[in-house]
N, C-alpha and C positions, 0 to 999 in steps of 0.2 A: 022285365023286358024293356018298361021305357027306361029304366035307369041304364040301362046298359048302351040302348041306342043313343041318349043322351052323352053318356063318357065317350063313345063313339064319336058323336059332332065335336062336342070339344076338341078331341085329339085332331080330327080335321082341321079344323080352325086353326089350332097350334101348326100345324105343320104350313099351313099356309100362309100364316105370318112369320115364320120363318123363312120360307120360300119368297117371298118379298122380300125379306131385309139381304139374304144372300144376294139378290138380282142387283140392289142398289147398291150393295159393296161394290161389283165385279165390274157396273159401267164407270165409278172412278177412274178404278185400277187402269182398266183401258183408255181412258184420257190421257192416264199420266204417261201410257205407254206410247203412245202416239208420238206426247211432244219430245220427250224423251228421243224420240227415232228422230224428230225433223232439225233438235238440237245437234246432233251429234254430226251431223254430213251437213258443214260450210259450204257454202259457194267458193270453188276456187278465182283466186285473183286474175284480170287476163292483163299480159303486158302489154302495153301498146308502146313500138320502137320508131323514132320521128327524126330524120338528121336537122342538124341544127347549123343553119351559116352565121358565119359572123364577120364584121366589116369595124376593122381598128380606125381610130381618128384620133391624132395627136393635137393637143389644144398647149397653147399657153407658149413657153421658150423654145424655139427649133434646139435640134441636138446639132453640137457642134463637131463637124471631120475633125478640125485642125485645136489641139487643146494646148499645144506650149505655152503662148506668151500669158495666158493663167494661170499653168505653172508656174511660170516665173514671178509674175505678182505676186504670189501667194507664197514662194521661198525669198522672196524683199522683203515682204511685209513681216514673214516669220525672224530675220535677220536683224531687224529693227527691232522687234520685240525681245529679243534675244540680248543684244548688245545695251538697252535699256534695264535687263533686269541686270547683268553683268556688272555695270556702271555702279549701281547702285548696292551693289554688293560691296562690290573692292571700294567706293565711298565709304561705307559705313566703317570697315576692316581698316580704315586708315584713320577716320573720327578717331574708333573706339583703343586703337593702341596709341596715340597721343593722347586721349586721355588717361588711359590707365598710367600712362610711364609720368603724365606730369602728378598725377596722388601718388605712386609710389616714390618718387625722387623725394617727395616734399615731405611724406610722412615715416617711409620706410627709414630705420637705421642700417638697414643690411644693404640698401642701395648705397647708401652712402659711402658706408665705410668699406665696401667694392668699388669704388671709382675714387679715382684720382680728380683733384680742381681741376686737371683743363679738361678730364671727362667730362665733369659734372658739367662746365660750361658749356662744352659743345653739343652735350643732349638738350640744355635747356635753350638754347639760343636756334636747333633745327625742332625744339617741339615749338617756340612760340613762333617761329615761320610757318610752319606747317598752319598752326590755327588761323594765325591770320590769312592767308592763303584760301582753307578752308571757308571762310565765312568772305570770303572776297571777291576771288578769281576762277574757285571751282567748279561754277557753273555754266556750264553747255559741255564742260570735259570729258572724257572719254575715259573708258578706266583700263585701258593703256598707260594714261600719265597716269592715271589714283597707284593702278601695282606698280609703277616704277617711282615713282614719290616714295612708298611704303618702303619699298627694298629699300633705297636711299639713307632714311631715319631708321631704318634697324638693324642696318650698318654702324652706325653709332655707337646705337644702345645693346648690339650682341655681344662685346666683354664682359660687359657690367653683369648683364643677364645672367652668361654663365656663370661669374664666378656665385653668384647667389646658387643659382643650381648647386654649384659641386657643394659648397660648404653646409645648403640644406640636409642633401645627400648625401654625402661622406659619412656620418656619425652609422648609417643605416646600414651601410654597405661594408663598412670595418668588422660593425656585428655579425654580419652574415659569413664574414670569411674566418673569422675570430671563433665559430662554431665549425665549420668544414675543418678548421683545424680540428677542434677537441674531439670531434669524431673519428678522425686518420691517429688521433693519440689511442683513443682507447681500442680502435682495431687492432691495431700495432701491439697494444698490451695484453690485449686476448689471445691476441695467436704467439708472441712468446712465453707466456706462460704456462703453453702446451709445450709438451713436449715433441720432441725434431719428429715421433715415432705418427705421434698423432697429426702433425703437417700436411697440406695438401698442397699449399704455396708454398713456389721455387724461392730461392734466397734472395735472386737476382729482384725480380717481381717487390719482395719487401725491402732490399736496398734501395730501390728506385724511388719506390713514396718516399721511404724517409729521407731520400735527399731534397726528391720535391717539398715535402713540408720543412723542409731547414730551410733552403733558398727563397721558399716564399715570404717565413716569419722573419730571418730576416731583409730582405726587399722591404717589408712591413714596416719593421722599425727602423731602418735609414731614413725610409722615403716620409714616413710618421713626424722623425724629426726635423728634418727637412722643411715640412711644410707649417710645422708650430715655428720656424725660425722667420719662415717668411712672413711679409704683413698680408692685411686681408685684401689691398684693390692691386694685389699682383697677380698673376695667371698661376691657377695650382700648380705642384708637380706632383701630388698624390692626385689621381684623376679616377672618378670613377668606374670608365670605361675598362682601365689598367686593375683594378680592382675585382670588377667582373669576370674579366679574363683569366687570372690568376685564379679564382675563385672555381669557376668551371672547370680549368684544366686540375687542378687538384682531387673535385670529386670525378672525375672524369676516370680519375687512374685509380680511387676509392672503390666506387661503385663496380669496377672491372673487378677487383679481386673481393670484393663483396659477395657478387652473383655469379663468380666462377664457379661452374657444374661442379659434382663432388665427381672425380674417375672412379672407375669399378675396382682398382686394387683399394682402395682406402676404405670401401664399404664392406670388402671383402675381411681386410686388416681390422677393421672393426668388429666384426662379427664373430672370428675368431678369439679375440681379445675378449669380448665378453662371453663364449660359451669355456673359457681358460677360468675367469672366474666364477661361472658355476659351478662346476667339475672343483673346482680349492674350495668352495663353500659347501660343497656335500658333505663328503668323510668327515669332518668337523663333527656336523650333527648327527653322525651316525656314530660315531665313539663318543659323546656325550651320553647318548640314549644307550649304548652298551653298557659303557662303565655304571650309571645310573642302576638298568636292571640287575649286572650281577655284587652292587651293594644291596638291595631289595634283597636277591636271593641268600646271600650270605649271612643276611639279620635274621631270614624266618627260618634257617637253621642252624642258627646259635640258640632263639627263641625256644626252639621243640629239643633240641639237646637239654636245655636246663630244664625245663618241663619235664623234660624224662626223666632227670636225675632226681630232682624232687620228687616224684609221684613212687621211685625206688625206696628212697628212706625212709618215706610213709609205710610203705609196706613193709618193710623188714622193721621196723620200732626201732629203732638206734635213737639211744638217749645221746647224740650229738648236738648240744643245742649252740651249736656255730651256725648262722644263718649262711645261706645260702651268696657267695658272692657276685654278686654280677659282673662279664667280663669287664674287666681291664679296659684303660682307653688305650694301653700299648700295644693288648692283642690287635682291638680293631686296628689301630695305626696300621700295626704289620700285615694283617691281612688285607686292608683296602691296599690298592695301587698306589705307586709311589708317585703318580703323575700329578695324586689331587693336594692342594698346597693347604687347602682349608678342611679341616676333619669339623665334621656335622654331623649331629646325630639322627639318626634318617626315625620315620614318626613309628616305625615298624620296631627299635632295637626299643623305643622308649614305652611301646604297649609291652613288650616281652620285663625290663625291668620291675613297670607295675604291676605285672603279672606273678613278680618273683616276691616279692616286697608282701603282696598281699597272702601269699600260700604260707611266710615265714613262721606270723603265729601261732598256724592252725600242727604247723611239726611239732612248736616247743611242748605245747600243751598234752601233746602224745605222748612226747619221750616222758612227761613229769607221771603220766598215768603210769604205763610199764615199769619207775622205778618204785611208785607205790605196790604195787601187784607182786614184783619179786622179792623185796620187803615183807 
């Protein structure tokens, strides 16, 4: 009995220190639930709405009503700066072509022997004006005089000038037309050597180039010789502007019959043209492949004909010992078609002769028995 009342307290005990520990869980929990609540619901914000005055006060420059005559300073002042930067431009533009024209007179052979002595004299005697000029009197000028100075001095020197251009240019520009030819040559040679059927272009259309390319080549070579006969400081008469021109209007009437559309009767004339030689290219192949098969046929029964006659005089014992001939190359001749010019022996007649060739021994050997036996 005391042991029992004993287990009895224990278990009280236990369940009462249990009963503690549970209590001090549960008042956490409810702390944490608390803040939890007083977290979660902010204090809303309150606006406060205030008008607000304000009072402008302008410091420093008053604003001006009246703004022209600022304007105006300030389109002077830009006017000035303007005709200063100008000045100084067309100065420089007039320096820099009296120097180049006096290094090229002095070192150039092509200037030279483009101008004539009183040319030559009269560019050097306005370039050494100009320089002195330049380093003298040019300053406070206006460049009104500097571009009318300029014009002035290359008036001069614009003969000279050009004949260097043409004669640089010329050689380049001869090339250029000297191909536009050989290109209207071989146009011209492609489309006659079709046929009038195969044409698309009128006669008229390729009479016309080819008179353009005669008039031009020669134009070419009058005006060619022409200009070898003249000396170099005279004004061309081959010019390459006259060169270009001719040049352009040639491919001009090139190019038009180049990329003239194909019409629908010519695509049409073509198409039957080529379905004309399908239609001649078939039957061909089809009487080949005829003829072919009924030589095959006609070998493998000549082949079974001798086969047959042979395997007869086996059986019957005839002491004939004449071997067996193989046809003729006359029969064949007469029985293939007379259309074929080459007789060929097809692989089929040449199994049938070795067929013939090897059965020959095995008769002789029979008919020699049979004449023993009847003996």
């Amino acid at each position: 009995e005391k042991e029992e009342e004993k287990k009895d307290e224990k278990k009280e005990d236990e369940k009462k220190t249990d009963d503690k520990k549970e209590e001090k869980k549960e008042e956490p929990k409810k702390d944490s639930k608390n803040e939890t609540e007083t977290k979660q619901v902010p204090e809303k914000p309150v606006m406060i709405k205030e008008t607000l005055k304000l009072h402008t006060l302008h410091f420093g420059i008053p604003k001006i009503e009246n703004n022209t005559p600022s304007k105006e300073k300030l389109a002077a002042l830009k006017k000035v700066d303007d005709d200063k930067r100008e000045t100084e431009k067309s100065r420089n533009n007039l320096e820099s072509f009296v120097i180049n024209m006096k290094d090229v007179l002095e070192e150039d052979d092509l200037y030279k022997s483009a101008s004539t002595p009183e040319e030559l004299e009269k560019m050097q005697d306005a370039l050494r004006a100009e320089t002195d000029w330049l380093e003298e009197e040019s300053w406070g000028e206006t460049f009104v005089v500097f571009n009318a100075r300029l014009a002035k001095i290359e008036d001069y020197c614009d003969p000279v000038i050009k004949r260097v251009k043409e004669m640089k240019a010329r050689p380049a520009a001869i090339a250029d037309l000297k191909q536009a030819f050989n290109l209207t040559e071989q146009f011209l040679k492609k489309i006659y050597n079709q046929t009038e059927e195969l044409r698309y272009h009128t006669a008229t259309e390729l009479e016309n180039l080819e008179k353009l390319l005669s008039t031009t080549k020669e134009w070419l070579e009058k005006t060619s010789k022409e200009q070898d006969a003249l000396a170099k400081n005279v004004d061309p008469v081959l010019k390459i502007e006259e060169i270009a021109t001719k040049k352009t209007a040639l491919e001009r009437d090139l190019y038009y019959l180049v990329r003239k559309p194909i019409p629908q009767w010519y695509k049409d004339k073509l198409n039957k043209m080529m379905e004309a030689l399908k239609n001649s290219t078939k039957p061909e192949g089809t009487t080949k492949t005829d003829e072919g098969k009924k030589t095959d046929e006609e070998t493998k029964e000549e082949s079974k004909s001798e086969e047959a006659k042979t395997e007869d005089k086996q059986e019957g014992g005839k002491s004939d010992e004449t071997p067996v001939e193989p046809p003729s190359e006359e029969k064949q001749s007469e029985e293939k078609p007379a259309d074929e010019k080459t007789e060929k022996e097809t692989p089929a007649e040449e199994k049938s002769k070795d067929e013939v060739v090897s059965e020959e021994p095995s008769g002789k050997e029979e008919s020699k028995d049979t004449d023993k036996e009847e003996l």
